[in-house]
DOROKOL-297246 format. One line per field, with one value per atom (N, C-alpha, C, O): atom name; x, y, z. Coordinates in pm, 1 decimal. Layout:
BEGIN
site c(CA	...)
u c(X	...)
v c(Y	...)
w c(Z	...)
***
This chain:
BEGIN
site c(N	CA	C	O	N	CA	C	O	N	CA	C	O	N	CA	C	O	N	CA	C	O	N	CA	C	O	N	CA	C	O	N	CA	C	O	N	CA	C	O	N	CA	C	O	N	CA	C	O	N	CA	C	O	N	CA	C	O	N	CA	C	O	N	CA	C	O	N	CA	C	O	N	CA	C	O	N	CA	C	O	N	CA	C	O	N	CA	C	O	N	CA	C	O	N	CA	C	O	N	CA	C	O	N	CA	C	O	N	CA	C	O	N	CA	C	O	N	CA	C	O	N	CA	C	O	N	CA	C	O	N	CA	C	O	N	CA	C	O	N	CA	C	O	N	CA	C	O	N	CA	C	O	N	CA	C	O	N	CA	C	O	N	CA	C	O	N	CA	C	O	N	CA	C	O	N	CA	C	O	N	CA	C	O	N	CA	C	O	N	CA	C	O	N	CA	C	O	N	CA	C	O	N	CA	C	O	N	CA	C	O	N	CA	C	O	N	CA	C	O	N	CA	C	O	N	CA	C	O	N	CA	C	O	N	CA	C	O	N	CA	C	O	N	CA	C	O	N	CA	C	O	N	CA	C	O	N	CA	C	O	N	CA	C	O	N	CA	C	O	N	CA	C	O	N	CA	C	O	N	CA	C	O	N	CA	C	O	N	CA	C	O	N	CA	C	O	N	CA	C	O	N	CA	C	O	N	CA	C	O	N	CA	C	O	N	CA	C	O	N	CA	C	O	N	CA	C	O	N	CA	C	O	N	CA	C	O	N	CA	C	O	N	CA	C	O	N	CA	C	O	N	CA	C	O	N	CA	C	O	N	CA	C	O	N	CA	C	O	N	CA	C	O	N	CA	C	O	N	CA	C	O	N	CA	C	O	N	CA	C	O	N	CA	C	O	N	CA	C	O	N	CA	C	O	N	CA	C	O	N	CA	C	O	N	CA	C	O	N	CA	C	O	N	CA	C	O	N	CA	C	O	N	CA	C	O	N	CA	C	O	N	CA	C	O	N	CA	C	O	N	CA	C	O	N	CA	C	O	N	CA	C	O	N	CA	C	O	N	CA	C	O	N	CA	C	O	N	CA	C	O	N	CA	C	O	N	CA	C	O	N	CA	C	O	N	CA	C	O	N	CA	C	O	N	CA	C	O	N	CA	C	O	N	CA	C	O	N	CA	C	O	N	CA	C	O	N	CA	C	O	N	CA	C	O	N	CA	C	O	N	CA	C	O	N	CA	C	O	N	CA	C	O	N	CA	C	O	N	CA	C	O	N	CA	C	O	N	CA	C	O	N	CA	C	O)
u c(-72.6	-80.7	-112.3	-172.7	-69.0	-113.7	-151.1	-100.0	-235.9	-346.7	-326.0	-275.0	-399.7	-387.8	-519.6	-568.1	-570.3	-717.9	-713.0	-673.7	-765.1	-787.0	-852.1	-941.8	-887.5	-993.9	-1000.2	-898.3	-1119.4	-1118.5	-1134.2	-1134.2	-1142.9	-1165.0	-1257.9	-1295.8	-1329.2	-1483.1	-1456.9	-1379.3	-1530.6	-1546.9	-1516.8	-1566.9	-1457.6	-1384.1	-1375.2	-1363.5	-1382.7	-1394.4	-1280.4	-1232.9	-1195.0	-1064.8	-1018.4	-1105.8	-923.0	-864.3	-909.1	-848.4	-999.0	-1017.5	-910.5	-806.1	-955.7	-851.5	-923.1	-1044.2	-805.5	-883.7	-791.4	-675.9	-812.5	-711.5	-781.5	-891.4	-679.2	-701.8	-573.5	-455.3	-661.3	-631.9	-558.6	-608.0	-451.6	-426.8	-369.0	-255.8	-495.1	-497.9	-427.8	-473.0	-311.8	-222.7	-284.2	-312.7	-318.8	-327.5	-264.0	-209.0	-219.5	-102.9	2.2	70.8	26.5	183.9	188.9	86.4	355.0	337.9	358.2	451.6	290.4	315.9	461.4	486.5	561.7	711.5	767.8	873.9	690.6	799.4	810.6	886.6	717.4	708.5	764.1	757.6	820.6	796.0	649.5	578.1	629.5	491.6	459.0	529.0	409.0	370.3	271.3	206.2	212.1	94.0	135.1	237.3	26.7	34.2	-142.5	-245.6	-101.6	-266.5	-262.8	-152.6	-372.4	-384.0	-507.4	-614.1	-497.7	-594.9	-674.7	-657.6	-744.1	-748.7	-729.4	-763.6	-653.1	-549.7	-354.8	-269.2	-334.2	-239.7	-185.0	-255.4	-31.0	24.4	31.7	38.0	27.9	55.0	151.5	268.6	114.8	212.3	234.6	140.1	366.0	368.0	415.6	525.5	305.0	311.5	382.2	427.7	363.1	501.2	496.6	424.5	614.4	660.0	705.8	720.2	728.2	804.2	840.5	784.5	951.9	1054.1	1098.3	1201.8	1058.3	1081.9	1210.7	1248.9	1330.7	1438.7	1496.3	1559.2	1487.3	1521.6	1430.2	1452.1	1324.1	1194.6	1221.3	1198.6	1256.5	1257.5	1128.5	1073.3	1066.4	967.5	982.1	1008.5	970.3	1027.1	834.3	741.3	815.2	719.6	737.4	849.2	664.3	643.9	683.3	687.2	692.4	706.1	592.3	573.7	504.1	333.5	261.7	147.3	309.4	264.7	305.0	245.0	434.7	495.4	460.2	419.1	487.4	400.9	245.2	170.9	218.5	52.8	11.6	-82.1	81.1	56.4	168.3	287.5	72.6	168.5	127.4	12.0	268.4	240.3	248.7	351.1	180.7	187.0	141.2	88.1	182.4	155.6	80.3	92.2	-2.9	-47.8	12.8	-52.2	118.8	166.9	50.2	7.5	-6.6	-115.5	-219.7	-258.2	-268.2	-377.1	-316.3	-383.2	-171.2	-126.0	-222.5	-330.0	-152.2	-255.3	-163.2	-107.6	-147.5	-49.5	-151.5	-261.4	-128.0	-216.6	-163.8	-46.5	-253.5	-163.6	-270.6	-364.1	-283.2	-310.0	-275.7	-161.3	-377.0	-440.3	-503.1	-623.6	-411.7	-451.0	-403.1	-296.9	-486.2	-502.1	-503.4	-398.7	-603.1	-622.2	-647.2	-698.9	-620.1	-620.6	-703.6	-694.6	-803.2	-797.3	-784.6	-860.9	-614.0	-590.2	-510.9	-422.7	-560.2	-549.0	-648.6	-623.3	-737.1	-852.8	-778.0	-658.8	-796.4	-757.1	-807.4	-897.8	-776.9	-753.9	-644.7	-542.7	-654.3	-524.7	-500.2	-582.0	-396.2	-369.2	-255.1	-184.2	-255.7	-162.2	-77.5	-141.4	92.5	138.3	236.4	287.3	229.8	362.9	468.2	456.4	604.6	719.9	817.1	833.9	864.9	922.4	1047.9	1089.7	1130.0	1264.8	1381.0	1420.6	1420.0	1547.6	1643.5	1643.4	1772.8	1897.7	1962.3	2046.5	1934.1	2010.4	2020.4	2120.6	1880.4	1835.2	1773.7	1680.1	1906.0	1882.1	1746.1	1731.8	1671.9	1531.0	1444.7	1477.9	1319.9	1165.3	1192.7	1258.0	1118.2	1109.8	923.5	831.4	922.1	813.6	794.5	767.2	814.8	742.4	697.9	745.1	585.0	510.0	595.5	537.7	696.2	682.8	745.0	703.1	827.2	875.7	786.2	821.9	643.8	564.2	542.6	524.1	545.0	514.6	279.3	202.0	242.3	173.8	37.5	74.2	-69.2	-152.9	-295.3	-354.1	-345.2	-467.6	-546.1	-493.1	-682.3	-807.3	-854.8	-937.6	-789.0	-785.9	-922.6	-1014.0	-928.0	-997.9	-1001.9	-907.5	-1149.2	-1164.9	-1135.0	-1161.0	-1072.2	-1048.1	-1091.1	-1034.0	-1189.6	-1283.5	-1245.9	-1283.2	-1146.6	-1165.4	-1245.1	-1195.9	-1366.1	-1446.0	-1513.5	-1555.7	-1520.2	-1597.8	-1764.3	-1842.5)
v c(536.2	416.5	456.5	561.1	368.4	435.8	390.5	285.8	428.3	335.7	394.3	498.7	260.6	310.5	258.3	153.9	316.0	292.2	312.0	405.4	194.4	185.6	216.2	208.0	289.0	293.0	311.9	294.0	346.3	362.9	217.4	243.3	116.7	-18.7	-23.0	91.3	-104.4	-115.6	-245.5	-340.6	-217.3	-323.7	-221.0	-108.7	-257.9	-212.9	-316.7	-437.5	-250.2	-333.2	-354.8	-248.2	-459.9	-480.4	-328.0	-283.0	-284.9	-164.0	-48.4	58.6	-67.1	54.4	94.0	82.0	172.3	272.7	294.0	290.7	321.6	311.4	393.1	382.8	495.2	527.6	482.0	520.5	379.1	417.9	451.0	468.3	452.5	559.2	489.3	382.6	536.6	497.0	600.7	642.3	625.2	744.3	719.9	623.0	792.0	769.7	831.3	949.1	787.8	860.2	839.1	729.7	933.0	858.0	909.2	925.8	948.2	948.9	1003.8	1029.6	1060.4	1152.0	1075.3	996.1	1075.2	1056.0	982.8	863.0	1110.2	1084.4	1002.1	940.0	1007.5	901.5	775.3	710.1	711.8	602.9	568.2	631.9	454.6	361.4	320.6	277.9	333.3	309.3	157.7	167.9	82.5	-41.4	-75.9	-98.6	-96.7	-162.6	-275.8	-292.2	-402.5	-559.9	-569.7	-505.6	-679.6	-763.5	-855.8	-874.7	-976.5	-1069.2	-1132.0	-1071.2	-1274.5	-1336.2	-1431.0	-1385.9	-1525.8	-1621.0	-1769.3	-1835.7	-1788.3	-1932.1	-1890.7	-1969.8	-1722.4	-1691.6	-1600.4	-1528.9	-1593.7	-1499.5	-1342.4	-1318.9	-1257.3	-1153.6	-1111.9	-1145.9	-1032.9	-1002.7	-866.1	-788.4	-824.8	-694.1	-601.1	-603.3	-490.1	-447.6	-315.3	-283.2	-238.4	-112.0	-101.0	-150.4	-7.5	43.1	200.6	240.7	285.1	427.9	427.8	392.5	477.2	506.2	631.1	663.5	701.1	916.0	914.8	1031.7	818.7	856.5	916.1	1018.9	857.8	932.9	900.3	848.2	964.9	973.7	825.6	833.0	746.8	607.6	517.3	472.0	478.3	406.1	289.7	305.2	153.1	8.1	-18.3	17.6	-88.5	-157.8	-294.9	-331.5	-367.1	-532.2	-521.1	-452.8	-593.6	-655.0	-654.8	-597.2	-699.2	-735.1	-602.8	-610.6	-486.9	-415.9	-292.2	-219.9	-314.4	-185.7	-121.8	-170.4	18.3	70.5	83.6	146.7	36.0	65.4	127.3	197.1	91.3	126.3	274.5	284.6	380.9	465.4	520.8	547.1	531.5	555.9	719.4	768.0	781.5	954.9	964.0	876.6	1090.5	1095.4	1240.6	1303.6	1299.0	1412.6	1446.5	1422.3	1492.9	1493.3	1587.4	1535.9	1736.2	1793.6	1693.1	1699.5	1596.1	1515.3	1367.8	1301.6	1361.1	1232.3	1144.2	1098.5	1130.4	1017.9	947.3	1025.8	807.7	762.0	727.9	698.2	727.3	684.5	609.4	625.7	499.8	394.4	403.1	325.9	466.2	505.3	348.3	321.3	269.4	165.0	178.9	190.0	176.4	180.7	63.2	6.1	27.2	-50.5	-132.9	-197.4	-180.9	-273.3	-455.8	-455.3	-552.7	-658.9	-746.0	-714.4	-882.3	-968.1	-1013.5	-1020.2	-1054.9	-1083.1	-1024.8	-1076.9	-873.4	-786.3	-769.1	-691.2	-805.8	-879.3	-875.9	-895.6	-861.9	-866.9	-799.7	-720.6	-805.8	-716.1	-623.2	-674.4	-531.9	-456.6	-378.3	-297.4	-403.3	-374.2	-249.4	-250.3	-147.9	-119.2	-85.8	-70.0	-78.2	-131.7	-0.3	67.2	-7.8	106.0	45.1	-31.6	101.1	28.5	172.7	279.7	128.5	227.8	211.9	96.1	313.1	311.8	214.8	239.7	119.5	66.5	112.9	135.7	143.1	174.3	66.5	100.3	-26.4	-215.3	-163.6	-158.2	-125.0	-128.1	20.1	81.6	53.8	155.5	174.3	286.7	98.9	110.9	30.8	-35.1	53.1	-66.0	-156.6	-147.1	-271.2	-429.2	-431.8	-372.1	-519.5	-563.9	-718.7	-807.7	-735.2	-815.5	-803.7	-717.1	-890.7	-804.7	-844.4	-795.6	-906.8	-930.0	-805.1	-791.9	-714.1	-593.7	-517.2	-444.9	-500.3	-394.1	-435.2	-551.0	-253.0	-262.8	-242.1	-271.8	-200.0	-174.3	-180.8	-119.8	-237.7	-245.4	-179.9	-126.6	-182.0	-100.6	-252.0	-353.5	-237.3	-356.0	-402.9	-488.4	-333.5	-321.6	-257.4	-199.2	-267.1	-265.6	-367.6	-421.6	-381.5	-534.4	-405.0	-284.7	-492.7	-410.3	-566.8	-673.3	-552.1	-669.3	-594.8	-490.9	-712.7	-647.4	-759.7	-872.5	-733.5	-792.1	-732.9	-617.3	-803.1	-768.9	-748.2	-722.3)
w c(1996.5	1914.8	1771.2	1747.6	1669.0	1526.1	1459.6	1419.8	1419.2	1356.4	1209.0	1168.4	1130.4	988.2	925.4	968.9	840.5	781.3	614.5	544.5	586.6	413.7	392.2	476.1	254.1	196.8	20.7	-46.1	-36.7	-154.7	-266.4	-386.7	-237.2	-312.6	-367.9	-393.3	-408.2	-507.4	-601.5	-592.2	-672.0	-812.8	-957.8	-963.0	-1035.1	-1145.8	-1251.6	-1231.4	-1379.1	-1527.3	-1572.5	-1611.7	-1590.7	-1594.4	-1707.1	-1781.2	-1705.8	-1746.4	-1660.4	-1661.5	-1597.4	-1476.7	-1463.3	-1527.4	-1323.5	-1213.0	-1097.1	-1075.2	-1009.8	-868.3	-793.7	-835.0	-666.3	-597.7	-452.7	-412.9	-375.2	-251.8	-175.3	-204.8	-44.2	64.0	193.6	229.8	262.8	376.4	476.0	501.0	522.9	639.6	766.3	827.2	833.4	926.2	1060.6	1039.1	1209.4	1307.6	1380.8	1367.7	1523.2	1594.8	1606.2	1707.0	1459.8	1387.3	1301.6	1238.5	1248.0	1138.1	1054.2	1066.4	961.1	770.7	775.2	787.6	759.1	722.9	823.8	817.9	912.0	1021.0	1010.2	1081.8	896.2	868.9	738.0	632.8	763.4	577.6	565.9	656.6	486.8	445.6	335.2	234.4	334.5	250.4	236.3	338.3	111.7	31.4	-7.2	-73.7	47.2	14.4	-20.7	-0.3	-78.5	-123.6	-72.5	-20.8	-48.7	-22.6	-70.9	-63.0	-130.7	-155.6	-70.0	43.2	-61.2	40.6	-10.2	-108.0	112.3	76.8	47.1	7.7	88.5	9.5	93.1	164.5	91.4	196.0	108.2	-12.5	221.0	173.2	74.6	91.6	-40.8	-170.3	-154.1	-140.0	-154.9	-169.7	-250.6	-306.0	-260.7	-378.8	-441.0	-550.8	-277.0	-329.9	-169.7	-83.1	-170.0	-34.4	-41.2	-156.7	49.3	51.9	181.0	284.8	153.1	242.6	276.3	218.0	342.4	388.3	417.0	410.2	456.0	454.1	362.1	387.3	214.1	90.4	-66.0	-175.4	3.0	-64.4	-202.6	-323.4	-150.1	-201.5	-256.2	-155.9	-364.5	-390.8	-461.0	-580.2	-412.3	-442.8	-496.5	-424.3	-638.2	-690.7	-704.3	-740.6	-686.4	-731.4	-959.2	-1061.6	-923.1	-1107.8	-1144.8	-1252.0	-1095.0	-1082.6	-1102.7	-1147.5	-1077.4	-1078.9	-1193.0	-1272.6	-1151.5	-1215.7	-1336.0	-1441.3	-1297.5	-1465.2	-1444.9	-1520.2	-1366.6	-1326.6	-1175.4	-1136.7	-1136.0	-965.0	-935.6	-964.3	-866.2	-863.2	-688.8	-655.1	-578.5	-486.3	-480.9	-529.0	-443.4	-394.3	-206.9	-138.2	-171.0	-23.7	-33.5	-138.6	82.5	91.2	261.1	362.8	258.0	421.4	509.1	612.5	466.5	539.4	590.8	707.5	501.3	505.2	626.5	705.8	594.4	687.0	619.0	657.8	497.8	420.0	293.1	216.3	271.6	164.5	76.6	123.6	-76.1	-161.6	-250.3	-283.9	-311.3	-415.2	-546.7	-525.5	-662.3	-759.0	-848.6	-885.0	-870.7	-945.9	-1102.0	-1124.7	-1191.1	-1337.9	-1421.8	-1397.0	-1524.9	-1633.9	-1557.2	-1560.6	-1452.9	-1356.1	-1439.1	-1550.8	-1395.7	-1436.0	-1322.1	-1203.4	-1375.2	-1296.6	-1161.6	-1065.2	-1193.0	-1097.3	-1007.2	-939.0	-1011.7	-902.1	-823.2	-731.3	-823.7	-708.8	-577.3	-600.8	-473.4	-388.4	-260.4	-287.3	-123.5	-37.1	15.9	62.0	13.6	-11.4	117.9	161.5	170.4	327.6	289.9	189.3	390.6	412.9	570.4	674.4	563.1	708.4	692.9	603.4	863.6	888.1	963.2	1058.7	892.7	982.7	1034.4	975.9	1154.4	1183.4	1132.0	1128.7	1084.4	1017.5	1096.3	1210.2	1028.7	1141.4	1087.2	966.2	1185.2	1129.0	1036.4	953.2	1046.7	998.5	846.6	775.3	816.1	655.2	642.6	693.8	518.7	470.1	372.0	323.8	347.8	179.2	273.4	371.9	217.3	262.3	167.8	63.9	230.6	190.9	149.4	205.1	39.5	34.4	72.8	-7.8	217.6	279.9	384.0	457.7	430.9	555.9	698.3	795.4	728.8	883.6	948.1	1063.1	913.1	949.2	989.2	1082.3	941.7	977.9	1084.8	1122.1	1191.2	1317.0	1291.2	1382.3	1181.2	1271.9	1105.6	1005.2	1101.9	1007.0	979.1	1073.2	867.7	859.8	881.6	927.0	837.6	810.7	652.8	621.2	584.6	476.7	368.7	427.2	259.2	157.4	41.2	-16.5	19.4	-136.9	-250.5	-252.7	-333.0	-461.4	-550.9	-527.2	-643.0	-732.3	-887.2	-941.5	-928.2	-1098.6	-1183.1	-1186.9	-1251.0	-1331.5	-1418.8	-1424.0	-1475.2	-1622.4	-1589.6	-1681.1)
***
């Protein structure tokens, strides 16, 4: 079974930076698409980047782009989403999900119902 675990969130002064963490067990790293979403409450999941190991593919939100940068450490079986010039209303809880590759669709989607399989997430608080 594969489990996935967040970490790395906190509280941050708007223009911060933050890296967290989403540690893979179970399963290898590459065998997955990998996806980072937020969520607020009252609010469906937003998503914010995705990677895809078929052809080392990385899809960003608009919301983000230019600030959010995804990297992987395959030894570690660990995805990371690198959080700079943080804003507001990037507040959030920030999940991340694993999908297993379908043949249908060649790239990852940033939306959540595809993922087979989720972490518990991490609070990420931007305030002054």
């Amino acid at each position: 079974q594969v489990q996935l675990v967040e970490s790395g969130g906190g509280l941050v002064q708007p223009g911060g930076s933050l890296r967290l963490s989403c540690s893979v067990s179970g399963g290898t790293l590459d065998s997955y698409i990998i996806g980072w979403f937020r969520q607020v409450p009252g609010k469906d999941h937003e998503g914010v980047s995705c990677f895809d190991p078929r052809e080392d593919r990385v899809i960003y939100s608009d919301s983000v782009k230019g600030r959010f940068t995804i990297s992987r450490d395959n030894t570690k079986n660990t995805m990371y989403l690198h959080l700079d010039n943080l804003k507001p209303e990037d507040t959030a809880v920030y999940y991340c999900g694993a999908e297993v590759p379908p043949q249908i669709r060649k790239m990852c989607v940033l939306i959540s119902h595809p993922y087979d399989y989720w972490g518990h997430g991490t609070q990420v608080t931007v305030s002054s």
